[in-house]
C-alpha positions in Angstrom: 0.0 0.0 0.0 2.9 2.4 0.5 4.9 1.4 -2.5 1.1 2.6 -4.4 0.9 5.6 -2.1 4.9 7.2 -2.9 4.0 6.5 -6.7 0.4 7.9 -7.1 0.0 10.1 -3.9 -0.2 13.6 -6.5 -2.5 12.3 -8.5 -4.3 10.2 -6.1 -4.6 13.8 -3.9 -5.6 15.5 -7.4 -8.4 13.1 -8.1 -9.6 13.4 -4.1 -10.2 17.3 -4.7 -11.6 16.8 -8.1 -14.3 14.6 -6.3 -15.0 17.0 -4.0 -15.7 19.3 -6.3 -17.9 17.4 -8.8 -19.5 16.1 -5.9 -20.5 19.5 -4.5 -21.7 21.2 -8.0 -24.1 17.9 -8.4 -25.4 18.4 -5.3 -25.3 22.3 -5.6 -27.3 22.7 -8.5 -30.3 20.9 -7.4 -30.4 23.0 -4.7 -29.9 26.7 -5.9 -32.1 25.0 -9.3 -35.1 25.4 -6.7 -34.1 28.9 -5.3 -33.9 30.2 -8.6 -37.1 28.5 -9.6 -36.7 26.2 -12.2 -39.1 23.5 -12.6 -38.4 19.8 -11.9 -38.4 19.3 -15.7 -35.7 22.2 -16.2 -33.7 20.2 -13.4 -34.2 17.1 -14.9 -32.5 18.7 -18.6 -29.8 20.2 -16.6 -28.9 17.5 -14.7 -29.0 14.8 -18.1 -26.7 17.4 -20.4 -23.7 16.5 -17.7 -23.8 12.9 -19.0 -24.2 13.6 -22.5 -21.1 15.5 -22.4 -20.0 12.6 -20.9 -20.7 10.2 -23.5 -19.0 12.5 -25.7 -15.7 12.8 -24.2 -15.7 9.2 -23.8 -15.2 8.3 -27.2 -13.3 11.3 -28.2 -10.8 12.2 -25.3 -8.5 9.3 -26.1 -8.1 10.7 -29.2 -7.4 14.3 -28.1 -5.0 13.1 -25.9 -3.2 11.1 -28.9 -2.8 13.9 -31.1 -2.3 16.8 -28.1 -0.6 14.9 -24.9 -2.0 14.4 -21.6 -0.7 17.5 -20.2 -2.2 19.9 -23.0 -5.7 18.2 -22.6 -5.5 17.7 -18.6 -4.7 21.9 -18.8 -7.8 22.4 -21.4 -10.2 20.6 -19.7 -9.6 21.6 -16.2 -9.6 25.4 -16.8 -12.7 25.2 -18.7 -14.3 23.8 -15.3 -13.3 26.3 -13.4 -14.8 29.1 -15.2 -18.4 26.9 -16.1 -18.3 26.8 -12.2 -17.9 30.2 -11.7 -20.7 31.2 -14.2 -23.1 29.2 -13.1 -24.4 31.7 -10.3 -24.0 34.3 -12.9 -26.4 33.1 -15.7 -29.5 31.9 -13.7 -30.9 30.1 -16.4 -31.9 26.5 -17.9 -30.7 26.7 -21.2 -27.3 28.4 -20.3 -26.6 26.2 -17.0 -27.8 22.8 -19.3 -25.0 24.2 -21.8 -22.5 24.4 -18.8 -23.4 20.8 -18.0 -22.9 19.5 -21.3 -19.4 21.4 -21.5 -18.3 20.2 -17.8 -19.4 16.5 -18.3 -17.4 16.6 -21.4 -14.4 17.8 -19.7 -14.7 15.9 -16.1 -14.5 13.0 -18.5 -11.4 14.1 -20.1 -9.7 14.5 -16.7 -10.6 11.2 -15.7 -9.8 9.2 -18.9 -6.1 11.1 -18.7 -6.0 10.8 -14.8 -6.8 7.4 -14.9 -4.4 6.8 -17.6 -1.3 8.0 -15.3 -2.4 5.6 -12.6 -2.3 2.6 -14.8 1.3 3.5 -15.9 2.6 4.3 -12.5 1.3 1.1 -11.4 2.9 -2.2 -11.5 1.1 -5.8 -12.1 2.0 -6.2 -8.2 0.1 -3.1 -7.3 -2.1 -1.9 -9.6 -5.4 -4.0 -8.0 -4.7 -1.9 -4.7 -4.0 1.2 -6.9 -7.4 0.7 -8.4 -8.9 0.4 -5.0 -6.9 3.7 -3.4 -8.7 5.8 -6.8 -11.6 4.1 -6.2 -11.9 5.4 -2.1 -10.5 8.7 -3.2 -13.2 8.7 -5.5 -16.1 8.0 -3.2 -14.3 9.9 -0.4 -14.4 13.2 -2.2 -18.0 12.3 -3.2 -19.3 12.2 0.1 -17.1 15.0 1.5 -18.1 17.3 -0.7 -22.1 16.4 0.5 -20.6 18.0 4.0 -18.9 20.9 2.3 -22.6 22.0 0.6 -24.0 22.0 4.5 -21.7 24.6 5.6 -22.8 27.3 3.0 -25.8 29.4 1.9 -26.7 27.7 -1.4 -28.3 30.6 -2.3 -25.3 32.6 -2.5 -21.6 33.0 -4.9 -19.3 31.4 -1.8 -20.2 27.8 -2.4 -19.6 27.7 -6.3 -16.4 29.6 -5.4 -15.3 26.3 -3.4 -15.5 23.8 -6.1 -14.1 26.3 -8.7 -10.8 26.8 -6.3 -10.8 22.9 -5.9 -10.8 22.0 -8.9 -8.1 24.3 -10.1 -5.8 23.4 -7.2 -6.5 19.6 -7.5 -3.8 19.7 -11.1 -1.1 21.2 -9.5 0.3 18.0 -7.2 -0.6 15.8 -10.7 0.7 18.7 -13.4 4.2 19.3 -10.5 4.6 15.0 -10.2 8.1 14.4 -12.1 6.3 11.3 -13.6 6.2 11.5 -17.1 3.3 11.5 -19.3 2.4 7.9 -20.4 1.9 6.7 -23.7 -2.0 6.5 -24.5 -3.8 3.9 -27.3 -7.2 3.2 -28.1 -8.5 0.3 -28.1 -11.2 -0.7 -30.7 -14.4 -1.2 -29.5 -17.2 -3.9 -30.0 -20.0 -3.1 -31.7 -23.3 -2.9 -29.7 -25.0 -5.5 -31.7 -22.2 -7.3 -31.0 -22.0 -6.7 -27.3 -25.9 -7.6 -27.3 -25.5 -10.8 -28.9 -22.5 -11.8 -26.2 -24.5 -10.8 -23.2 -28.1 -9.3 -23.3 -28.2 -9.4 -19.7 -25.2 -6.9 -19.3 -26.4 -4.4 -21.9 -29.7 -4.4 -20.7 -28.1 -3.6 -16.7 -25.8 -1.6 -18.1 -28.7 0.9 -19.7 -30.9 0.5 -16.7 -28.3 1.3 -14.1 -27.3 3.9 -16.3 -30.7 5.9 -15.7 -30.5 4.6 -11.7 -27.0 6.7 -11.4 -28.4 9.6 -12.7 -31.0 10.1 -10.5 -28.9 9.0 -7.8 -26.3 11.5 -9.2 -28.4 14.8 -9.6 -32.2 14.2 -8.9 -31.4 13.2 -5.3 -30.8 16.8 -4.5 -34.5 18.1 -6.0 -36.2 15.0 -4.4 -35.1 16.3 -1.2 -36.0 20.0 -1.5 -39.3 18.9 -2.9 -40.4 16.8 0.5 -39.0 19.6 2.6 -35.9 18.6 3.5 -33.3 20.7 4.9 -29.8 21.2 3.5 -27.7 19.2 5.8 -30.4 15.9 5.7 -30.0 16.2 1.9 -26.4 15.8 2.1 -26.5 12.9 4.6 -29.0 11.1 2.3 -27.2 11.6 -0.6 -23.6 10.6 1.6 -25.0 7.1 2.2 -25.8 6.4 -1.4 -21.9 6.4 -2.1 -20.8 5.2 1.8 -23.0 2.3 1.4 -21.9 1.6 -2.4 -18.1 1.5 -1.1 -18.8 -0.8 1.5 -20.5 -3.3 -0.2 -18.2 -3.6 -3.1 -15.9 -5.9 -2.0 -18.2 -8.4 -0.1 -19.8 -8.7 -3.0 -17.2 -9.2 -5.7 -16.1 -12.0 -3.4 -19.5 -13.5 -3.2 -19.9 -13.0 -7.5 -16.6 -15.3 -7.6 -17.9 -18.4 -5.8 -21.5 -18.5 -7.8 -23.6 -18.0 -10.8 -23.0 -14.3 -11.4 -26.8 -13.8 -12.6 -28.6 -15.1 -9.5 -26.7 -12.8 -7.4 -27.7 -9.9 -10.1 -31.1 -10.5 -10.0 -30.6 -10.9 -5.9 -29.1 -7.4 -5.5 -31.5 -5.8 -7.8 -34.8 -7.1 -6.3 -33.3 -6.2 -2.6 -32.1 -2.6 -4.1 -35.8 -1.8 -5.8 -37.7 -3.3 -2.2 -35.3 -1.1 -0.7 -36.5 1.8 -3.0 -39.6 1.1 -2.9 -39.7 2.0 1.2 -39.2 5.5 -0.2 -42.4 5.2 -2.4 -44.8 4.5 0.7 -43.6 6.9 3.1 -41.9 10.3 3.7 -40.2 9.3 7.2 -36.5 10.9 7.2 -34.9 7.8 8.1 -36.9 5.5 6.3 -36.0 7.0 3.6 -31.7 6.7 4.4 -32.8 3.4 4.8 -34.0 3.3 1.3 -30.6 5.1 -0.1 -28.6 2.6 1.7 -30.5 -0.2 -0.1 -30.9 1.7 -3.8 -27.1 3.1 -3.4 -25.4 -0.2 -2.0 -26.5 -2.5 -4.5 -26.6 -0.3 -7.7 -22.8 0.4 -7.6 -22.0 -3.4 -6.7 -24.2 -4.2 -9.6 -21.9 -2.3 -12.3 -18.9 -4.2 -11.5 -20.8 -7.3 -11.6 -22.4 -6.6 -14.9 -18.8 -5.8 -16.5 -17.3 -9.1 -14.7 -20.6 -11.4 -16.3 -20.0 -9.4 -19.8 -16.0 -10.6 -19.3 -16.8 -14.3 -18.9 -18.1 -14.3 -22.3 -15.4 -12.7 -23.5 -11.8 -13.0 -25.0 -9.2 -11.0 -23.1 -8.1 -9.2 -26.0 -11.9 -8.5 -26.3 -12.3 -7.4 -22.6 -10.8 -3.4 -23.3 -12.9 -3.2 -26.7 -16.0 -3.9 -25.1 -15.5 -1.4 -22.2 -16.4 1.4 -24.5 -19.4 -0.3 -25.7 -20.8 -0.8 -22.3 -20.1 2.7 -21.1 -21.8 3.5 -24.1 -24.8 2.1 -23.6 -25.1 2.8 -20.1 -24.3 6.2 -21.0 -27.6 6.2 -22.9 -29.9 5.4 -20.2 -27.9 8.2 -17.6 -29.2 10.6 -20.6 -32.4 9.5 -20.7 -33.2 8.7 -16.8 -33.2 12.2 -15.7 -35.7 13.5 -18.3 -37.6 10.5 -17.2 -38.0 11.1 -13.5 -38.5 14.6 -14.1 -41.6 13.6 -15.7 -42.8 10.9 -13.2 -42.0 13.5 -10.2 -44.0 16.4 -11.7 -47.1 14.0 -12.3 -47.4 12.2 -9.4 -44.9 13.7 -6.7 -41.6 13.9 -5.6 -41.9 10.1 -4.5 -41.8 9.4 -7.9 -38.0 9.8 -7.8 -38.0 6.6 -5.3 -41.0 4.9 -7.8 -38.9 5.3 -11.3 -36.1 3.4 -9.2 -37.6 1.0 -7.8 -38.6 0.1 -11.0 -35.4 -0.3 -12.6 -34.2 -2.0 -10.2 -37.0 -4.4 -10.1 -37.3 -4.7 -13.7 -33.0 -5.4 -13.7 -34.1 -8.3 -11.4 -36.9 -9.9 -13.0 -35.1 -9.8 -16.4 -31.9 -11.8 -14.7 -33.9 -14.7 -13.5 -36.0 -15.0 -17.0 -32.2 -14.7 -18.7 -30.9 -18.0 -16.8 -34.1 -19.3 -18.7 -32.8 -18.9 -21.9 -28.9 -19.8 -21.0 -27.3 -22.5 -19.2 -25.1 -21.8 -16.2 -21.8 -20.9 -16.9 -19.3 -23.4 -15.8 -17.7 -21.8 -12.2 -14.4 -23.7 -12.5 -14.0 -22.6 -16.1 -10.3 -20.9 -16.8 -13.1 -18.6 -18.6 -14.5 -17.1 -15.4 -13.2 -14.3 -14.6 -12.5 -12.5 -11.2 -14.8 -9.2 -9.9 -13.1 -6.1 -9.3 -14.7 -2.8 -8.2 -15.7 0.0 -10.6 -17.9 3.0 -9.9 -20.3 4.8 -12.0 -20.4 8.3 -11.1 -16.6 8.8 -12.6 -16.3 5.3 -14.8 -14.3 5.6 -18.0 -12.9 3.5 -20.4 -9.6 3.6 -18.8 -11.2 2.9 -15.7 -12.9 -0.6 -17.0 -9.9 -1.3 -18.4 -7.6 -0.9 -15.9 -10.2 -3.1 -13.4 -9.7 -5.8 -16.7 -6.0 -5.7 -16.4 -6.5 -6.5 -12.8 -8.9 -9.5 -13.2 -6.8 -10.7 -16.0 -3.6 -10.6 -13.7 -5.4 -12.1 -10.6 -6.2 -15.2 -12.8 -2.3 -15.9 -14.1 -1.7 -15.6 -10.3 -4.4 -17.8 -9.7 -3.2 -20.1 -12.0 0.4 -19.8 -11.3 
C-alpha cells in the first residue's frame, strides 16, 4: 500500500479534490435549481446534459489526448471547469446552466480518462489491484465530502460555487508538478453494440438500466429532497449514504460473485435494491428513507462491477478493453435519458416518484436476470473462462477505468493459475 501511495500520492490527492468538487456542483445545482425557480423538468434537462457531455468525451478524449498529450488536454479541460463553475451563479438560467453541464461533463471526462491513464502507468502488475482500490476510495471519499462541504454554505449565495471552482483548479497542481512523465496512451477498438448484445443481453440491458439509476442517484437526489421539505444538511446525509454504502459493499460482494452464478446474485441485489427503493415510495419518514438510499445506493454500484465481470466471462481477453467502450456506451444512454424521465414521473405524481422510477429499474434489472438464466445455461464456475470481480464506480467510470479493473482481473487469474 505504501509502495502505491509514494507513486500515485499527487494524483491520487488531485483526483480526491476533483471529487469533492464534482461532488458539491451535483449536489449544488439541485439545490440553488429550486431557489432560482426552475421547474423539476428544467432540473431534470440540466442534470441529463452532464452525462451527455460525458458520453461524448468518452469516445473522443483518447483521441485528443493522442494527437495533443495528456498534459495539453489535462490543462484544457480543467480550466474550462473552473470558469463553467464560476458562471453558473452568474447566468441563472436552464438553457445556459444545461449548456454548462454539457461542457463540464465533457471535460470531467477528459480528466478522468487522462488521470486514470497515469495511474495505470505508475502502477505495476503487483500493485495496480490496490492502486485501483486507493482511486476508487479517493473517488467516493471526495463524493461524500463534498455532501458536507454543501451544509456549511448558503446555497443561495456565490461562496459555495467559489469552493468547487478553487478545488478543482488546485486539484492539477500536485498531478501537473509530479516528475512522472506522461504515459503513452492507445485506443482500443471497441465492439459493436449488436455485438456486445449478442454476447450478453443481460449486461447491456443492466448496463442501460443502471445507467438511468445513477443519474438520478447523481443529480435528482438533490431536487427529491428539497421537494419533500428537506433541509440542506439531511439532503447531504442522504445523498452521503448512497456512495458510503456503495463503497462498502463492493468488496463483499465481488467476493460473493466469484464463488456463484454471477446472474442469481444480479437479479438478488437488484430485487433487494428496488424493495429497498420502494420504502421511499410508501412513506416520507427521514430515516426510512436513508434506509431506502442505503439499499438503492449499496446495490446499484456493486451491480456495475458485476455486470462488466458477467460481460467478461463471455469474453476473450483481448476482447475485454474493446468492449469497455461499448458498455459505457450504452449505459451512458440510459444516464441521458433517466433524468428527463424522473423529471416527468415527479412532476405528475410527486416527488416520491423519484423513489417509484427506481424501484422500478431496479425491479425490472431483477426480473429480467432470472428469465435470462431461462434462456442460457449456467456458466461453468471452475472454467479458466470465469473471470474475477473487481470494483468500478459509476459516477466517474471511463474507459480507462474498466480497463484498468480488466488488467487486474486478468492478472489475478495468471496468479491464480500460477
Amino acid at each position: 500500500m505504501f509502495q502505491v501511495l509514494n507513486a500515485s500520492w499527487a494524483l491520487l490527492l488531485g483526483i480526491f479534490m476533483l471529487m469533492i468538487g464534482n461532488g458539491l456542483q451535483g449536489t449544488l445545482l439541485g439545490l440553488r435549481g429550486e431557489v432560482e425557480g426552475f421547474s423539476t423538468t428544467e432540473m431534470s434537462i440540466i442534470i441529463s446534459a452532464y452525462f451527455l457531455g460525458f458520453l461524448f468525451a468518452s469516445r473522443m478524449a483518447p483521441r485528443m489526448i493522442q494527437r495533443v498529450g495528456h498534459v495539453r488536454v489535462f490543462a484544457a479541460m480543467g480550466s474550462t471547469i473552473s470558469a463553467i463553475l464560476i458562471l453558473y451563479p452568474t447566468l441563472a438560467d436552464p438553457w445556459a446552466w444545461s449548456i454548462g453541464r454539457v461542457i463540464i461533463g465533457f471535460c470531467f471526462c477528459g480528466v478522468y480518462i487522462t488521470a486514470e491513464s497515469w495511474l495505470n502507468d505508475s502502477a505495476t502488475n503487483e500493485t495496480r489491484g490496490k492502486a485501483l482500490s486507493l482511486y476508487m476510495i479517493m473517488q467516493m471519499g471526495g463524493i461524500v465530502a463534498g455532501q458536507y462541504v454543501v451544509a456549511l454554505g448558503d446555497v443561495s449565495g456565490f461562496v459555495l460555487f467559489v469552493i468547487p471552482s478553487v478545488l478543482v483548479s488546485l486539484a492539477f497542481a500536485p498531478i501537473l508538478l509530479s516528475v512522472r512523465p506522461a504515459p503513452a496512451f492507445e485506443v482500443a477498438k471497441p465492439l459493436t453494440v449488436r455485438e456486445l448484445i449478442k454476447i450478453s443481453p443481460l449486461a447491456c440491458m443492466g448496463m442501460l438500466a443502471l445507467g438511468g439509476v445513477f443519474a438520478a442517484q447523481f443529480g435528482m437526489t438533490a431536487v427529491y429532497g428539497v421537494k419533500v421539505g428537506m433541509t440542506v444538511p439531511q439532503i447531504s446525509i442522504m445523498i452521503s449514504t448512497i456512495y458510503i454504502a456503495a463503497l462498502l459493499l463492493q468488496y463483499p460482494v465481488g467476493l460473493i460473485s466469484d464463488r456463484m452464478d454471477r446472474r442469481w446474485l444480479i437479479a438478488i441485489l437488484s430485487l433487494i435494491g428496488g424493495a429497498g427503493a420502494f420504502i421511499g415510495v410508501l412513506t416520507d419518514s427521514y430515516w426510512f428513507v436513508v434506509i431506502a438510499a442505503v439499499a438503492a445506493g449499496g446495490t446499484s454500484n456493486p451491480l456495475y462491477a458485476l455486470l462488466i465481470a458477467y460481460c467478461n466471462d463471455y469474453l476473450s481477453r483481448e476482447d475485454m478493453a474493446g468492449a469497455s467502450g461499448g458498455l459505457l456506451f450504452i449505459n451512458g444512454v440510459g444516464a441521458i435519458v433517466g433524468p428527463l424521465i424522473v423529471g416527468y414521473v415527479m412532476d405528475n405524481i410527486g416527488p416520491n416518484g423519484y423513489w417509484a422510477y427506481i424501484s422500478f429499474l431496479l425491479f425490472g434489472l431483477g426480473v429480467y436476470a432470472i428469465w435470462r438464466m431461462t434462456q442460457r445455461s449456467t456458466p461453468n464456475l471452475e472454467s479458466e473462462d470465469q473471470s474475477n470481480m473487481a470494483p468500478v464506480m459509476m459516477q466517474t467510470a471511463t474507459p480507462v477505468a474498466v480497463e484498468v479493473a480488466q488488467e487486474v482481473w486478468g492478472q489475478a487469474e495468471e496468479d491464480e493459475n500460477t
